[in-house]
MARFI-245606 format. One record per residue (C-alpha): x, y, z. Coordinates in steps of 0.02 Angstrom, whole numbers, padded with zeros to 5 digits, always signed. Layout:
! MARFI-245606
XYZ ...
! end
This chain:
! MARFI-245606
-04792+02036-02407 -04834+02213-02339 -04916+02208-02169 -05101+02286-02129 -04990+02417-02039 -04893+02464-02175 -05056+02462-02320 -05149+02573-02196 -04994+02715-02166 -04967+02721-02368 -05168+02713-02387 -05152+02891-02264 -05054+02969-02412 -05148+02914-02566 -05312+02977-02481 -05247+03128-02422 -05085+03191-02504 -05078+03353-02406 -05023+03238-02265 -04849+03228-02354 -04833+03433-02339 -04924+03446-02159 -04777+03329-02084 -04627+03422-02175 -04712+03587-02150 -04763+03547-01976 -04677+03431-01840 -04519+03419-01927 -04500+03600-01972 -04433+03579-02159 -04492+03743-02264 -04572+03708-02412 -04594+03821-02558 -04772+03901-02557 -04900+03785-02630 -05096+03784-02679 -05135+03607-02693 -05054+03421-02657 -05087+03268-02798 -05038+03117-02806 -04919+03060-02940 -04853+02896-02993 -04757+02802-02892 -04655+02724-03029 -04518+02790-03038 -04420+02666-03139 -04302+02750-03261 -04197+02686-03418 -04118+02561-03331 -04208+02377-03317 -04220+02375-03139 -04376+02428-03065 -04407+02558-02948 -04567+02585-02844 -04591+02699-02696 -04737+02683-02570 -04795+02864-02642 -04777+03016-02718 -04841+03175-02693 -04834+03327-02804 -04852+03512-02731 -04923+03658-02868 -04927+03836-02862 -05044+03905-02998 -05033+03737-03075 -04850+03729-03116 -04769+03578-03005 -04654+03664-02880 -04587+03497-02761 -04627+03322-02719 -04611+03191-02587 -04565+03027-02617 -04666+02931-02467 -04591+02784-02406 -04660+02681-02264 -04518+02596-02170 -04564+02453-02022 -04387+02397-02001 -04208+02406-02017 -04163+02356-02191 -04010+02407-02298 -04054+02352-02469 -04194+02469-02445 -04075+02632-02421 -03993+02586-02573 -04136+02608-02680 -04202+02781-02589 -04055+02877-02689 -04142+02818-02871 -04307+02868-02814 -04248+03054-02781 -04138+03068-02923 -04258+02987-03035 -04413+03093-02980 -04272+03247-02992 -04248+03203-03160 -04423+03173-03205 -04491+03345-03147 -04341+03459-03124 -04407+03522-02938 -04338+03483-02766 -04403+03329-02705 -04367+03286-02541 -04366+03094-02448 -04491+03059-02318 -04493+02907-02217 -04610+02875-02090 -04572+02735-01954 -04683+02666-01820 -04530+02609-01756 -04415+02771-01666 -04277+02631-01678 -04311+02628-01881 -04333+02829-01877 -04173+02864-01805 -04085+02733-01934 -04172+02789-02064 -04131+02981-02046 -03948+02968-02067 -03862+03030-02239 -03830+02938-02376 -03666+02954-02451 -03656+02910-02628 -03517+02988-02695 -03336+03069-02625 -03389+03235-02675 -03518+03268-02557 -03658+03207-02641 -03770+03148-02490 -03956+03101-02490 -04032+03165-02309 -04202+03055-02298 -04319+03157-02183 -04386+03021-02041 -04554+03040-01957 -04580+02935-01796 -04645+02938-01643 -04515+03065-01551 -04564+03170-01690 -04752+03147-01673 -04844+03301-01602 -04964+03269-01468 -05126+03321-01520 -05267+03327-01389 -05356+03486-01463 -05556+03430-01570 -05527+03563-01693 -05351+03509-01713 -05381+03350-01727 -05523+03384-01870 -05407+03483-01984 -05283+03354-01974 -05343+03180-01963 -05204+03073-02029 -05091+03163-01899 -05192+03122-01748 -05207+02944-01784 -05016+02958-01798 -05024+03048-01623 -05154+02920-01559 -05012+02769-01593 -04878+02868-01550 -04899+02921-01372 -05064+02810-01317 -04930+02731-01176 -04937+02891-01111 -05008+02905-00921 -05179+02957-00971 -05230+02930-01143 -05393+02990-01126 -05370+03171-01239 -05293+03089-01340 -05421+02965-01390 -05550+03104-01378 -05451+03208-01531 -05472+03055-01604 -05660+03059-01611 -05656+03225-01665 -05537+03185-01825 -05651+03015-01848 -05789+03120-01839 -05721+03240-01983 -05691+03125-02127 -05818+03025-02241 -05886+02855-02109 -05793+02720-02228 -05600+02785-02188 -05641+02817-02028 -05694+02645-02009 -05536+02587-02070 -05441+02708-01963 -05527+02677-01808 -05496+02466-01837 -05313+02524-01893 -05301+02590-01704 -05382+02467-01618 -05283+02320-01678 -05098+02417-01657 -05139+02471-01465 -05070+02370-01335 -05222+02293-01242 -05232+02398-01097 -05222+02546-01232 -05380+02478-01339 -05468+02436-01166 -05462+02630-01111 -05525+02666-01283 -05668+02544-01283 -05708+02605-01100 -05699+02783-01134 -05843+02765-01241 -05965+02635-01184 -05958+02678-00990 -05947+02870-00990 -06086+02975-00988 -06074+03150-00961 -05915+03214-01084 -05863+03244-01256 -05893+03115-01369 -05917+03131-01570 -06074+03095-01637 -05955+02969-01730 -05879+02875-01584 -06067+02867-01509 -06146+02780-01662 -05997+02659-01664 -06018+02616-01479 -06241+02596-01531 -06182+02486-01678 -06059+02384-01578 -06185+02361-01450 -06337+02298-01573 -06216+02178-01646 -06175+02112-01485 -06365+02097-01435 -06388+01979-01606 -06250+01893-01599 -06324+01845-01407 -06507+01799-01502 -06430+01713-01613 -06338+01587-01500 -06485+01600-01389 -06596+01552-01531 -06486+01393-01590 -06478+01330-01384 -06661+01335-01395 -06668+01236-01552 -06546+01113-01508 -06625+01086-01330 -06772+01044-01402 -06698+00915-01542 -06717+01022-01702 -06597+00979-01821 -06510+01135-01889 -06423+01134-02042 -06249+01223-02088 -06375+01340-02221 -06501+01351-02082 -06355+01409-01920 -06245+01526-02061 -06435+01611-02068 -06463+01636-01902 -06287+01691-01846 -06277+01815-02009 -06439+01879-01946 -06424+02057-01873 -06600+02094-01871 -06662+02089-01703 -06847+02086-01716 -06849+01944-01832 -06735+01836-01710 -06824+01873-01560 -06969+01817-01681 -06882+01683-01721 -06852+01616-01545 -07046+01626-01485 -07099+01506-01658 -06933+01386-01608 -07024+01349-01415 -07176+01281-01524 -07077+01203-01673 -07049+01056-01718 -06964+01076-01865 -06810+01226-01911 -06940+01263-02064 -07099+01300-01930 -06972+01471-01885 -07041+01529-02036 -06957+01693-02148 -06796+01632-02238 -06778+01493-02141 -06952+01416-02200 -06871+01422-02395 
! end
């Protein structure tokens, strides 16, 4: 089953598929024909034959409309052999399919993985050899730069991954607030989760800290609501135990409907409302609001 790690990476290229032509135009230096736009295509690319074939994605790249490469995307977490032999079909059925170059990228979180999966694949004795293009974290740029980080987002949550072991972290988290701050609120929501559950701990506890103890530097107006709506839940979540304590102290039943109310609650008025009725109750209905129904 594909890991959160993987979905996310793949989820990079079928929200943005420029991504595919900023890493082979960019970091790993691989010229691409001249190109207006990148779209994503179908991934299928199962042929005649009855076995099936299915890449992670594909991208398309158009000049004037007229399809002039693509990338087959391929998201690769660990060594795997079977999976090599299969990358030759995908290039020489997309080849087939839309008579451009197409070229092989494979990004690893791994540098381990990268380096395996960059080496040529010989299918033939006359020279016919697929090269797979790896992306991992040796070939990562470090991005520390706002407006570089906010016209390339995907890339500096790469960056973010790749090098947060470094000494001090602290640019690099702040690019990442930029790039956050650049894209609609629900992927960066994903993104920012994506990074907080793949740093090591002392990683996500420099992040955390960067933005809920310092005061008086750069932070997005992103990476300041976050830390505000992190905070508020935190305050209910404290009412709401506070609330049931209260409750319990005093000998009030509470039922499972009645305690999946008050610890969903996020509204802090009404449980701070809630806890002056539940000194004088004697009953979980005498809270009145939705627990009176």
């Amino acid at each position: 089953m594909p890991s959160q790690v993987h979905e996310v990476l793949i989820d990079m290229f079928r929200g943005r598929p420029s991504l595919a032509a900023e890493l082979l135009d960019g970091p790993l230096h691989d010229a691409l024909p001249p190109y207006d736009e990148a779209h994503l295509a179908s991934a299928d690319l199962t042929d005649v034959a009855p076995t099936e074939y299915r890449a992670d994605a594909v991208v398309t790249l158009t000049r004037m409309g007229e399809i002039v490469a693509a990338v087959v995307v391929e998201v690769q977490r660990r060594v795997d052999k079977k999976k090599r032999r299969s990358w030759p079909a995908y290039v020489a059925t997309l080849h087939a399919r839309l008579g451009c170059r197409v070229d092989l990228l494979v990004v690893c979180p791994d540098q381990k993985v990268a380096d395996w999966a960059a080496s040529p694949i010989v299918i033939s004795l006359s020279q016919s050899t697929i090269h797979p293009v790896a992306f991992g974290p040796a070939q990562t740029p470090v991005i520390t730069d706002p407006e570089t980080a906010r016209r390339l987002p995907e890339l500096t949550v790469l960056s973010t991954l790749a090098h947060a072991s470094r000494s001090n972290p602290i640019p690099l988290f702040e690019a990442l607030f930029a790039a956050l701050e650049a894209i609609d609120s629900a992927r960066a929501g994903v993104y920012h989760d994506f990074v907080r559950g793949v740093l090591p701990a002392a990683s996500r506890k420099l992040l955390e800290d960067l933005v809920s103890t310092t005061k008086d530097r750069y932070f997005s107006d992103w990476a300041r609501q976050q830390h505000a709506e992190g905070y508020a839940e935190g305050q209910a979540e404290g009412e709401a135990r506070s609330l049931i304590t209260v409750l319990t102290a005093r000998g009030i039943g509470v039922s499972d409907e009645a305690r999946a109310k008050i610890t969903g609650c996020t509204d802090l008025e009404q449980l701070e409302q809630w806890i002056r009725h539940a000194a004088v109750a004697e009953r979980i209905e005498d809270l009145g609001g939705s627990l009176a129904e």
